[in-house]
C-alpha positions in Angstrom: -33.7 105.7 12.2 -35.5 102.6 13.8 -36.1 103.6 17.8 -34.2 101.3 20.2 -36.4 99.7 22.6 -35.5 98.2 26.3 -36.6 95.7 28.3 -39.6 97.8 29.9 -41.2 98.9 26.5 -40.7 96.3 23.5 -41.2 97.1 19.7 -44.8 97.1 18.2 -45.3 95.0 14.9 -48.3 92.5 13.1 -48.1 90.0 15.8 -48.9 87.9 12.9 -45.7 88.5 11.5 -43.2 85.8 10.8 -40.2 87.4 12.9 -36.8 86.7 13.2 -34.7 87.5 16.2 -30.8 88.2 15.4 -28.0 88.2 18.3 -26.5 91.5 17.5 -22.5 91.8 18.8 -20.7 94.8 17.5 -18.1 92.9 15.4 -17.8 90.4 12.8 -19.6 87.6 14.3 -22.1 89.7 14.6 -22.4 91.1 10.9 -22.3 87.6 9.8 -25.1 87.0 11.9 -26.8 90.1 10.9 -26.0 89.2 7.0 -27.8 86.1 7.3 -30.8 87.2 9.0 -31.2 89.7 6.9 -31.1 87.8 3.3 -33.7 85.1 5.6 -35.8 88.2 6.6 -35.7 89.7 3.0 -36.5 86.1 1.2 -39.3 85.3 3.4 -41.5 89.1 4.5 -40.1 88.3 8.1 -40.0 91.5 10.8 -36.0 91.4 11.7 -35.4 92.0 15.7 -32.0 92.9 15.8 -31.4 92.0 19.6 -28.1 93.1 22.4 -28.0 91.4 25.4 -26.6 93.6 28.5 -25.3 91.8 31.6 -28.3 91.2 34.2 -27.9 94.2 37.4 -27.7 91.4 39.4 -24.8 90.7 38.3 -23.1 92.4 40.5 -19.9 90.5 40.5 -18.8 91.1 36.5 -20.6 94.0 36.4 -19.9 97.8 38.6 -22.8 98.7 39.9 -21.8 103.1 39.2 -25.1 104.3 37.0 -22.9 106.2 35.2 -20.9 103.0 33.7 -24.1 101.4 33.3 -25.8 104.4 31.5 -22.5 104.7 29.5 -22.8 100.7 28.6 -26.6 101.1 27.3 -25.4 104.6 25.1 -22.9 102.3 23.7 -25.2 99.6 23.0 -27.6 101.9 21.3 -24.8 103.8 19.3 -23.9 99.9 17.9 -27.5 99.0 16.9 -27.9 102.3 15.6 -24.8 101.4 13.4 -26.5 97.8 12.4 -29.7 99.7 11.8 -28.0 102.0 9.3 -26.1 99.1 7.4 -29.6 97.7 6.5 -31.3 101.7 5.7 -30.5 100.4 1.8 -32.6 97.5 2.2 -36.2 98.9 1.9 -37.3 95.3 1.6 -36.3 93.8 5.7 -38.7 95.8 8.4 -36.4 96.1 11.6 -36.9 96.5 15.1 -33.7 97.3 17.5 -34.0 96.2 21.1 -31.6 96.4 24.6 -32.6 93.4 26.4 -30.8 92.6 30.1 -30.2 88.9 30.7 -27.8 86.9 33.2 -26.0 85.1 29.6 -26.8 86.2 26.4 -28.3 82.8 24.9 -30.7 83.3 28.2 -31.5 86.9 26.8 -32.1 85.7 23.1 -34.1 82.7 23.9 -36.3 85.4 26.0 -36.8 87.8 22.9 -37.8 85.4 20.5 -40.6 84.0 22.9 -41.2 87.7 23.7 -41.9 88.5 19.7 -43.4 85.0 19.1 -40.3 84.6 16.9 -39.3 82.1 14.3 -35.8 81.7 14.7 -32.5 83.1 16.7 -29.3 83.8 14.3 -25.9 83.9 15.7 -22.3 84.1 14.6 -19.6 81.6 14.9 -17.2 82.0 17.1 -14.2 84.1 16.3 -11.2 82.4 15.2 -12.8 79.8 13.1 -12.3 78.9 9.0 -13.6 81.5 6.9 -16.7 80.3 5.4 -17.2 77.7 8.6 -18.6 77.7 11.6 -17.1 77.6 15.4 -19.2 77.0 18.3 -18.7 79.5 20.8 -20.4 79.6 24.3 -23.4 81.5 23.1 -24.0 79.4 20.3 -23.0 76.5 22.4 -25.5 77.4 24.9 -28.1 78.0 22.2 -28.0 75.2 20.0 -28.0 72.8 23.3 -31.3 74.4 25.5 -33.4 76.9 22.9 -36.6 75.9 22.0 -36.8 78.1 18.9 -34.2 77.0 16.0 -31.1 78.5 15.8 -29.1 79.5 13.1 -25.6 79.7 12.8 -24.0 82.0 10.8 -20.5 81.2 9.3 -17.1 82.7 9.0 -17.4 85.4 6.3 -21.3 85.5 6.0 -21.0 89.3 5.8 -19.1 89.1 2.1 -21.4 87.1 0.5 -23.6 89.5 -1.6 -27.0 87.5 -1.9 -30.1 90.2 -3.1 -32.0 87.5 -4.1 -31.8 85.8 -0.5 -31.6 82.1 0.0 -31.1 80.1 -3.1 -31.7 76.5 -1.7 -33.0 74.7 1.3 -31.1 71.7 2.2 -32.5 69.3 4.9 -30.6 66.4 6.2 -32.5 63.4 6.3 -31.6 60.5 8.2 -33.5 57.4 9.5 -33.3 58.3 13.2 -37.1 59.7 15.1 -37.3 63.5 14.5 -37.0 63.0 10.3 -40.6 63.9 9.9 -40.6 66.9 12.5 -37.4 68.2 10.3 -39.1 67.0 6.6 -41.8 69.8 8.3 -39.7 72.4 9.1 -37.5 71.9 5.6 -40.9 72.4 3.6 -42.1 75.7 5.7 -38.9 77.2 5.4 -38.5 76.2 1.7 -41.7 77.8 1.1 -41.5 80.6 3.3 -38.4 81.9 1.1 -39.3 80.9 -2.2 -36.8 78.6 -2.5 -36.4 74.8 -4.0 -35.7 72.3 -1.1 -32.8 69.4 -1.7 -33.3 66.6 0.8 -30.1 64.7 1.4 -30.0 61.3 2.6 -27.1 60.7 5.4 -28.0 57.1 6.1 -25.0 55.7 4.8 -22.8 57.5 7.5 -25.6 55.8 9.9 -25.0 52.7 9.3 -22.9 50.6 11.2 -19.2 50.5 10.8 -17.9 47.8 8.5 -21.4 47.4 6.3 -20.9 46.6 2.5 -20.0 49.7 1.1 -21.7 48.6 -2.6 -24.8 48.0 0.2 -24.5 50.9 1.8 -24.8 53.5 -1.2 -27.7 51.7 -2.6 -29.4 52.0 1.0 -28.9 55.9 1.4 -30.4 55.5 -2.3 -33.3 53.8 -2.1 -33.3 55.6 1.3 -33.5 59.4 -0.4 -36.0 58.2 -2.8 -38.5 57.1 -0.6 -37.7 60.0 1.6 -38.7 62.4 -1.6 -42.0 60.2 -2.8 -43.2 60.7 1.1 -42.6 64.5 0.9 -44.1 64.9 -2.9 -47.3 63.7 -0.9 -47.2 66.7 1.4 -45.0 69.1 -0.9 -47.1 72.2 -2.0 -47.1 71.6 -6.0 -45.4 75.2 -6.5 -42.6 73.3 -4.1 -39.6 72.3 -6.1 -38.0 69.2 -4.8 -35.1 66.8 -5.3 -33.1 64.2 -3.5 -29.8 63.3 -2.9 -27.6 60.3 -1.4 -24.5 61.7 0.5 -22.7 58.5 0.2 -19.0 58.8 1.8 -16.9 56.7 5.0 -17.6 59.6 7.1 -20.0 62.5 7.9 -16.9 65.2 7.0 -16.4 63.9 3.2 -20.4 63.6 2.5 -20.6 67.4 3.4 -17.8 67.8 1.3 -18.8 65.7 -1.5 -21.9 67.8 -2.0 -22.1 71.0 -3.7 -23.8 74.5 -2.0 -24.5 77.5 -3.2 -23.6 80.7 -1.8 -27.5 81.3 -0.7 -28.3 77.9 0.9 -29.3 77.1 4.5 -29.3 74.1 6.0 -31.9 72.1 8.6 -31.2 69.7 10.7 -32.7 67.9 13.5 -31.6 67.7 17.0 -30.4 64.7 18.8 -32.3 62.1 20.6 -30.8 63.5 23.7 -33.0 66.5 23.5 -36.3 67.0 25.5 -39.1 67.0 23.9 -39.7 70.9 21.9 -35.9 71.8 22.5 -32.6 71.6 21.0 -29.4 69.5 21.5 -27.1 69.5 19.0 -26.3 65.8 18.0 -22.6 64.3 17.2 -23.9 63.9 13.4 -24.7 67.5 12.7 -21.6 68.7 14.8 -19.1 66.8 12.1 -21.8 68.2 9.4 -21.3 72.0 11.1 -17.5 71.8 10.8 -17.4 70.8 7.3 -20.7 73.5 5.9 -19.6 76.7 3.9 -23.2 77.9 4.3 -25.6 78.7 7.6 -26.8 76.0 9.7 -30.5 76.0 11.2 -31.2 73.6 13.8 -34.8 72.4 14.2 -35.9 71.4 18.3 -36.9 67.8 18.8 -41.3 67.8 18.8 -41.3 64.2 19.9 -40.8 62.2 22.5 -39.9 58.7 20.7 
């Protein structure tokens, strides 16, 4: 069984390593998280940092001070990660690390272990109560996908019941025509090639535009839009990369996501909004509608500029 480590010792691991740090909650949100991590960790040789976050001891308000309830709440902890741990003991292909980490919120915690492990990415679950197969924000993921500067993934409803062995199937990156499109078209192609996987770049400038445009216009400017878009990235595309591009031509953001077809295995990148500081996230109005409408994990990519 994988040791657990605290916040006084860490795990040891290639810091070379592509990593990937999953918020680990000992329900379903957190095995969807967990899913998805792991078929991202298996696709792409990544070291899988399956992370708790304990209250802070300065939190002394929310939290009794008695060593025996706090030694009782870190046995817990470690019994539940155990528990992950052994989920994955089938899966000689994902290399795992467990780890305790103490934190005044738990987004505060995550966003600490990932720069602790010089991680790629933080995975979390929805929020309970949402769609199966979608995503709800909760106030960890809130938190996350609106201060982190690693990406976040969000898993959806249901994640755990998908069996994928073969990991992520597509990469999907939403293209639009706003500043951050080449910092995303970057991430897209890394991740895409990471994973083994073809990358789809869908063109969203139609729900861009301005309300009341030609229609008849409007389709054959996402068009032209998502063909440039894929020449650009051919330039830069590895030549073992295989690539496509799509217009999602529709009235509103909601029935373009719902207009396109996704497999079972895809993950999706967007950008963040122009609201975000430069190398972190905030999670714009366009991806929102997007997140509500997605049957498959969202990844959302910090802003690297400051146009």
């Amino acid at each position: 069984m994988t040791a657990v480590t605290d916040a006084a010792t860490g795990g040891s691991a290639d810091p070379a390593a592509r990593r990937i740090v999953v918020g680990y909650t000992a329900n379903d949100s957190g095995a969807d998280a967990l899913a998805v991590a792991t078929r991202l960790a298996r696709a792409s040789e990544a070291l899988l940092d399956i992370v708790m976050v304990l209250p802070s001891e300065a939190r002394s308000s929310t939290v009794p001070t008695d060593p025996g309830y706090e030694r009782y709440l870190k046995e817990q902890s470690r019994e539940w990660l155990a528990e992950a741990s052994e989920s994955l003991d089938d899966d000689d292909d994902v290399a795992q690390l467990l780890h305790i980490r103490y934190a005044e919120s738990f987004a505060e915690g995550l966003i600490a272990a990932a720069h602790e492990f010089g991680a790629n990415l933080i995975v979390v679950g929805a929020a309970r109560g949402g769609l199966f197969g979608r995503s709800r924000i909760g106030s960890v993921a809130n938190e996350l996908l609106h201060s982190s500067d690693v990406p976040v993934a969000l898993a959806p409803s249901g994640s755990r019941e998908i069996p994928v062995p073969v990991g992520v199937t597509r990469v999907t990156a939403a293209i639009g025509t706003r500043p951050g499109a080449d910092a995303l078209l970057g991430a897209s192609v890394a991740l895409a090639t990471a994973v083994h996987a073809p990358l789809r770049l869908v063109s969203l400038v139609s729900v861009d535009l301005p309300a009341g445009m030609d229609e008849g216009l409007a389709e054959l400017t996402s068009t032209v839009h998502a063909d440039e878009v894929l020449a650009a990235a051919r330039r830069e595309l590895p030549r073992t990369l295989d690539a496509t591009a799509v217009a999602a031509t529709a009235a509103t953001v909601e029935e373009a996501v719902r207009g396109l077809d996704w497999h079972d295995g895809e993950i999706v990148l967007v950008g963040s909004s122009r609201l975000a500081t430069p190398h972190h996230l905030f999670l714009g109005s366009t991806a929102a509608k997007m997140l509500r409408e997605l049957p498959v994990p969202m990844i959302v990519v910090p802003r690297t500029t400051t146009s």
